[in-house]
N, C-alpha and C positions, 0 to 999 in steps of 0.2 A: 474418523470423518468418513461420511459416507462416497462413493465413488461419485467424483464428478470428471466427464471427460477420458480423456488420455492420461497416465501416468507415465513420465519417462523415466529412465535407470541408466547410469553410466557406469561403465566399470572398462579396467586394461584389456585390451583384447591384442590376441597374436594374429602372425597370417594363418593357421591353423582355424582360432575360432570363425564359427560358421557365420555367416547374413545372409540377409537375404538382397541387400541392396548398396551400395559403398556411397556415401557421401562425400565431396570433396568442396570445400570452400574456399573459393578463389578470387584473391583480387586483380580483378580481371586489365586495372589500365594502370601504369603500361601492361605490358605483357609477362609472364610469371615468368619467371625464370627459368629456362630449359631444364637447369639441375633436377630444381621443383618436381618440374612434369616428369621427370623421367622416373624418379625415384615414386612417384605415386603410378605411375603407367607402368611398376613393375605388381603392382597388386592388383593391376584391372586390364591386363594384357593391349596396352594402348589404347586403351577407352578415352582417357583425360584430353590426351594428343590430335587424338581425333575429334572432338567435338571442337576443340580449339583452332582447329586447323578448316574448319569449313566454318569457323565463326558463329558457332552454333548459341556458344555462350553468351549472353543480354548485356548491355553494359549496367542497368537499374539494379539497385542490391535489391537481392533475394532472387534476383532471377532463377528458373530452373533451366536447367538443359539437361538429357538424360540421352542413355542408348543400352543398347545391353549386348551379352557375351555368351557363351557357349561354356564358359568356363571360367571356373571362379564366383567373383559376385557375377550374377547373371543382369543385374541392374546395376548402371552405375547412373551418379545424379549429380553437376556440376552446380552448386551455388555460388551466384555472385556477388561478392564484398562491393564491387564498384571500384571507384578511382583510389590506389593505394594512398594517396598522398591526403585525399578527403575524410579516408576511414573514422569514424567513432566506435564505441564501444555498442553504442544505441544500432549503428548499422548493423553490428555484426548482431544482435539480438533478435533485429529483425528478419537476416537472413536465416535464423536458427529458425523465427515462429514459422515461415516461409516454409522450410524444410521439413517442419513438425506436421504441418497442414497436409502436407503433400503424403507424407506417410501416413498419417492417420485417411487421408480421402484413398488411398489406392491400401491400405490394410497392411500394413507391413509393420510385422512385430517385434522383428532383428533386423537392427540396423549399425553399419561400422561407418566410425566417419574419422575420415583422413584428419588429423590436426597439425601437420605441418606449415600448410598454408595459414591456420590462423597464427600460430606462435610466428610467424616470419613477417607478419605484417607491422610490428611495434608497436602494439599497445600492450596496456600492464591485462594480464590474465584474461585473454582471451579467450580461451576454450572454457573459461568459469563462465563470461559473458554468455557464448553459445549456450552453457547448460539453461542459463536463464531464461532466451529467448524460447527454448525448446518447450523448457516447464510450465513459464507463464501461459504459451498458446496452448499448453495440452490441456489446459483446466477449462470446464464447462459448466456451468450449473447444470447438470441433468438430472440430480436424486429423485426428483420427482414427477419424473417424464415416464413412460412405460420403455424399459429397456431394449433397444433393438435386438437383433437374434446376431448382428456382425458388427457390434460396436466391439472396437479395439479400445478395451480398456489399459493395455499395457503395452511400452517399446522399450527396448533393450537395446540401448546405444551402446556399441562397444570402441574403445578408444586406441588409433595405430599412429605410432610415430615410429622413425630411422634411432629414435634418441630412448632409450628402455628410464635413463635415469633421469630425463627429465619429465617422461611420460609418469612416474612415479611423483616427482612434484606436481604435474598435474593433476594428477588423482586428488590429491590432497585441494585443494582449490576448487575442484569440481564440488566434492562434498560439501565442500561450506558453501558455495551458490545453491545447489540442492534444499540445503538445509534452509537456506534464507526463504527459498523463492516457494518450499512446503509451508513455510510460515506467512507468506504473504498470501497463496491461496487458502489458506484457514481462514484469515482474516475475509476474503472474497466468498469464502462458506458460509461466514456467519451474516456476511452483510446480505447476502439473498435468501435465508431465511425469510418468511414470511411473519408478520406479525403475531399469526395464531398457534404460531409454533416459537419465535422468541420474544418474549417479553420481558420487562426487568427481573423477572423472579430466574426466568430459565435462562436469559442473558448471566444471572451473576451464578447459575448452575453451572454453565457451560464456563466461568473462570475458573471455580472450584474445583471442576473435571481437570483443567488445564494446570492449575497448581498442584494434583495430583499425580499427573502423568508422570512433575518430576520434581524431586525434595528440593531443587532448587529454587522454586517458588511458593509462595508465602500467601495465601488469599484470603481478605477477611471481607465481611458484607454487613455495611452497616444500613439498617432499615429503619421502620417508625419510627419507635421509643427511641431509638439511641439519633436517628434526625433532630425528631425533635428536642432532645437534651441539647445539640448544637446548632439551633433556634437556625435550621435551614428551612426558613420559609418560603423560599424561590423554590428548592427542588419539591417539597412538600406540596407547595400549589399546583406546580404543572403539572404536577405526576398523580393529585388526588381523583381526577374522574376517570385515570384510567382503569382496566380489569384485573390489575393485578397493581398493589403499589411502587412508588421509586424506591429506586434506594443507590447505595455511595459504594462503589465496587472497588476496594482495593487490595492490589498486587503489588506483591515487595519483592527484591531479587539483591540480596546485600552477599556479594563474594568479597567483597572487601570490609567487612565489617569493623576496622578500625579508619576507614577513611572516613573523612568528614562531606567529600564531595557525594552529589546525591541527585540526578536527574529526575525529576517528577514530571510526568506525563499525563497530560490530561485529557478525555474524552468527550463530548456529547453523543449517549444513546439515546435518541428521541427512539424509542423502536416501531414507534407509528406517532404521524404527525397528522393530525386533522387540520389544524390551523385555530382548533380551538371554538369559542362564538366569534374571532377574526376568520370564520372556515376558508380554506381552501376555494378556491373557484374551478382550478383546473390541476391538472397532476398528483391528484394524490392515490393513483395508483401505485406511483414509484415511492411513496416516503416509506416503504419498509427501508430503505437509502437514507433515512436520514440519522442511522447507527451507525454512518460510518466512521465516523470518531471514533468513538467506542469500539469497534472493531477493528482498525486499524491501530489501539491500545494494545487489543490484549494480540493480534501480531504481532507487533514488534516483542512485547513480552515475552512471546512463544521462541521469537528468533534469537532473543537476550539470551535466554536460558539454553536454548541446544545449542548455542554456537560458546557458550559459557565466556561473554565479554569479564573484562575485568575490569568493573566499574558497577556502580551502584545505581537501580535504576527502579522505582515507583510507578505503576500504574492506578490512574484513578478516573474511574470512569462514573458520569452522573448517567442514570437512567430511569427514564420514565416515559410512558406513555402522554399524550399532548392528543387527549379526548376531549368530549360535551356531553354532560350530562347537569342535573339541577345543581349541582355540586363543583361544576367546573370553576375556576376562575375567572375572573370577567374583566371587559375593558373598563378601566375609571377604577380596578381595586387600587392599592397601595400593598406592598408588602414588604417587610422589614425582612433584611438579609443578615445570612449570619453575619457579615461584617460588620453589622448594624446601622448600614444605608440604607436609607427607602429609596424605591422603585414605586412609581408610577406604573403601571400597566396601559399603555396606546393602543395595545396590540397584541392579543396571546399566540399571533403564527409568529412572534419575536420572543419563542420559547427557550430555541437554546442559548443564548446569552444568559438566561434570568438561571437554568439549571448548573452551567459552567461556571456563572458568578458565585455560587457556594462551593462548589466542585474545586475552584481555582484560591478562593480565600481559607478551605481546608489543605490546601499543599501547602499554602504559606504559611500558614499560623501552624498546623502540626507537622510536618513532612521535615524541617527543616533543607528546603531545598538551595542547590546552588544554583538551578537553573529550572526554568518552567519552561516548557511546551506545551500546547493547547491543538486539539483537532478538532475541524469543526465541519461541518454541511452546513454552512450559518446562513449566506446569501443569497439568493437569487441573483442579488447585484453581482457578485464576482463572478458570475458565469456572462452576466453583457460586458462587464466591463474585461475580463481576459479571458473570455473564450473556454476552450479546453485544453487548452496546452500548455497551459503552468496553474499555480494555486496560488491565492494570493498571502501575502505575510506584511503581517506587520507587530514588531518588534521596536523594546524600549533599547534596544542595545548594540550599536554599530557590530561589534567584534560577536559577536551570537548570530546576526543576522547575514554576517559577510560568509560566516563558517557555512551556514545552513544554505545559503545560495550554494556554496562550489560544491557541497556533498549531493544538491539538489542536480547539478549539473552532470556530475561525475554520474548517478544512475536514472537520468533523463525523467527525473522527478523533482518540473524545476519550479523554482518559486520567483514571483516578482515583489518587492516590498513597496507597501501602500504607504503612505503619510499615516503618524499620531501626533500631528500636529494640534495644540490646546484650541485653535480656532476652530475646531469641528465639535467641541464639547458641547457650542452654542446650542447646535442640534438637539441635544440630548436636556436639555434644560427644561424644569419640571415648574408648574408654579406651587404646587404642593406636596411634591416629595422632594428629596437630594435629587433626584436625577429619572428621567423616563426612559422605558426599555427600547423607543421607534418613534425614530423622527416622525415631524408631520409629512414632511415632503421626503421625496426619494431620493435628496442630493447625499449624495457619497455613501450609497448604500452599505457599502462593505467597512466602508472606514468608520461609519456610525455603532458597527457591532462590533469591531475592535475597540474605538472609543468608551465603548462602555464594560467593556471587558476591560479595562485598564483602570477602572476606578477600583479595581478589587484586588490589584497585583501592587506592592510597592517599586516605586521607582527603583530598589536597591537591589532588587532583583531581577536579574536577566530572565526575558521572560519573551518566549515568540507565540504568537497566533496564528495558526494557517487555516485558512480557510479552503477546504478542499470539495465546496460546492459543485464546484464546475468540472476537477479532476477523479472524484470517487467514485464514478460509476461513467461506461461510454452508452450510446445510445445503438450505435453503428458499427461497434467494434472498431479498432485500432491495426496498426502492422503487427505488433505485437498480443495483444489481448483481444479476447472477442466480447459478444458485448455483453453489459451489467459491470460489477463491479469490477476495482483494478487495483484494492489493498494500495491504493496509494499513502505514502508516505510510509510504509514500513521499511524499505530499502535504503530511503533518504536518512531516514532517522539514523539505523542501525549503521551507513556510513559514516554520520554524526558522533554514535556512541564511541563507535574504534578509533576515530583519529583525535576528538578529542575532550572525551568524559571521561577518559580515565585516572 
């Protein structure tokens, strides 16, 4: 992967190893403990004490405050957690990106950050958290910007606690955040890719690369001939006028090869959306954005596999181009799905339903799965209707849908769940097929493309939809992320996987 941004690296460090600057993370209200301060104001010759003591420190997390020394770190830099008793896990990520920002704008390449103040504050792996916040903000799309001549492509965190043997547990915890949060900027790599560079041929390249990197992934690419043997005339129509064909991208990852449980994952990669002869009117600068399903697919896959969960886990990604040409599909076709449902076509910018609905009825009928998940850039609607600060879900299954909320909580990748209530089918009712892909009217926008995504999944399978419209890409950047993609739902997922697919 080519460099984007800042890279961070963690590793133990003593009071010997060198920096250039000391970090200390402090939850500032009430006031830290004297022990605290003293024991870190013996690495920064009362630097901590001092900034605390003229109130220098911000009560807002991530605040900075800074001074420097004659000796030792010559820099030191106080981050603020905020109120102890408020703390999240999301705070302290933010105070990380905070921290990351700050050293990449002033160029600092060695950097030592005190960890006793987060381990003291009580939450579960705190200093993992930090690695997150740090990693997420270092990443940039930049591959294809001309390289500045003092961009800080790398920082070297080094890690000091009073405790050697628990600073050793923490080692361990950092890696695996590392590992996760390298796999959620892959995913944020591939989604800003541009179309002339990925499309379904070099999308399901770029799996095949990924299934190679490591024998524990499995990648097969099913295209034309073999589409069309499994009469997928959804994926076939949307993806025929674009320049390169669809095709059915699947990753396997079986470490348990005797269990029966089996998680399948589902993608849409629209890798450019024109909107079809429904064209677009406005933004379709940004639909290289509308792979981020599919992207956010084969991250979690990358994360499955280095972090080697124990649990069986499928990737299946639809992808295709959603072009115009004489060739394209048209409003008023009809097309028979593998399932063997007709669809109506309303609407060809109501692509990734029609691609997802063969995509979703091949997990079910071959996959043998025990649980379906679906990603999607599906609505316009779920970004008026929730904003950008959750993704919407809607799921046939209380006990799936209660899990995927707390996992969505626990890494501030949070989800609301929409109604699939059978009164919204009304919508979707065709006078000459089974069913239409777009309502007439714009009521319940979001719930109409999960509505119709659920005529393809059986009730007897747990099965969630997330619509991550509104959450896969910021516009403005974030506390945490800057702006364009944000690999949403790879963190949520893979919380999902550990606690409970195995």
């Amino acid at each position: 992967m080519a460099r984007n941004g800042t890279a961070f690296s963690f590793a133990l460090g003593t009071k010997s190893t060198r920096a250039d600057v000391l970090l200390v993370p402090l939850a500032i209200q009430p006031a830290p403990a004297m022990s605290a301060v003293n024991a870190v104001d013996t690495l920064c010759d009362g630097a901590v004490s001092e900034l605390l003591t003229v109130k220098a420190v911000g009560k807002d997390v991530g605040h900075l405050s800074q001074t420097t020394r004659s000796s030792g770190y010559r820099r030191v830099v106080v981050i603020s957690l905020g109120k102890a008793e408020a703390l999240t896990a999301h705070d302290v990520r933010k105070a990380a990106a905070s921290a990351a920002r700050w050293l990449i704008t002033e160029r600092v390449g060695r950097a030592a950050l005190w960890i006793d103040g987060l381990t003291a504050c009580g939450l579960d792996e705190p200093v993992a958290e930090w690695t997150a916040g740090m990693t997420l903000a270092g990443w940039q799309y930049a591959e294809r910007k001309e390289r500045k001549r003092d961009a800080l492509d790398s920082v070297r965190v080094t890690l000091h606690t009073r405790n050697s043997g628990h600073g050793k547990r923490v080692q361990a915890e950092v890696r695996e955040m590392a590992a996760l949060c390298d796999a959620v900027n892959y995913a944020r790599h591939l989604a800003h890719q541009p179309s002339n560079v990925i499309h379904p041929r070099t999308l399901a390249n770029e799996a095949r690369k990924l299934a190679r990197s490591t024998p524990r992934l499995k990648c097969t690419v099913l295209e034309g001939p073999a589409l069309r043997k499994l009469k997928m005339e959804g994926l076939l129509a949307v993806g025929r006028a674009g320049t390169t064909p669809p095709c059915l991208i699947l990753l396997d990852y079986k470490p348990v090869p005797r269990s029966r449980a089996n998680t399948v994952l589902v993608g849409k990669a629209i890798t450019f959306d024109t909107g079809g002869y429904s064209i677009k009117t406005a933004g379709m600068e940004s639909m290289k954005f509308d792979k981020c399903g599919g992207t956010t697919v084969l991250g979690i896959m990358k994360a499955v596999a280095d972090l080697r969960l124990t649990c069986n886990v499928t990737g299946v990604i639809a992808a295709a181009e959603n072009s115009i040409t004489g060739d394209a599909y048209k409003p008023g076709d009809i097309l028979t799905m593998a399932s063997g449902k007709s669809v109506e076509i309303t609407n060809t910018d109501a692509e990734g339903r029609i691609v997802l609905a063969d995509a979703l009825w091949y997990a079910q009928e071959k996959l043998k799965p025990t649980r379906i998940l679906d990603y999607a850039t599906l609505t316009g609607g779920v970004l008026v209707a929730l904003g950008t600060a959750c993704a919407g879900m809607m799921c046939n299954d209380d006990r799936l849908a209660d899990e995927l909320e707390e996992c969505g909580r626990a890494t501030h990748e949070r989800l609301w769940r929409l109604p699939l209530w059978d009164d919204y089918r009304e919508l979707i009712k065709s006078p000459d097929a089974d069913i239409k892909n777009s309502a007439s009217v714009r009521h319940a926008h979001p719930i109409v493309g999960g509505i119709f995504l659920k005529e393809f999944v059986s009730d007897k399978i747990p099965w969630a939809h997330l619509d991550i419209a509104g959450t896969a890409a910021t516009e403005n950047g974030d506390p945490v992320f800057s702006k364009g993609a944000t690999g949403f739902g790879v963190r949520m997922t893979v919380e999902y996987l550990r606690r409970y697919a195995s």
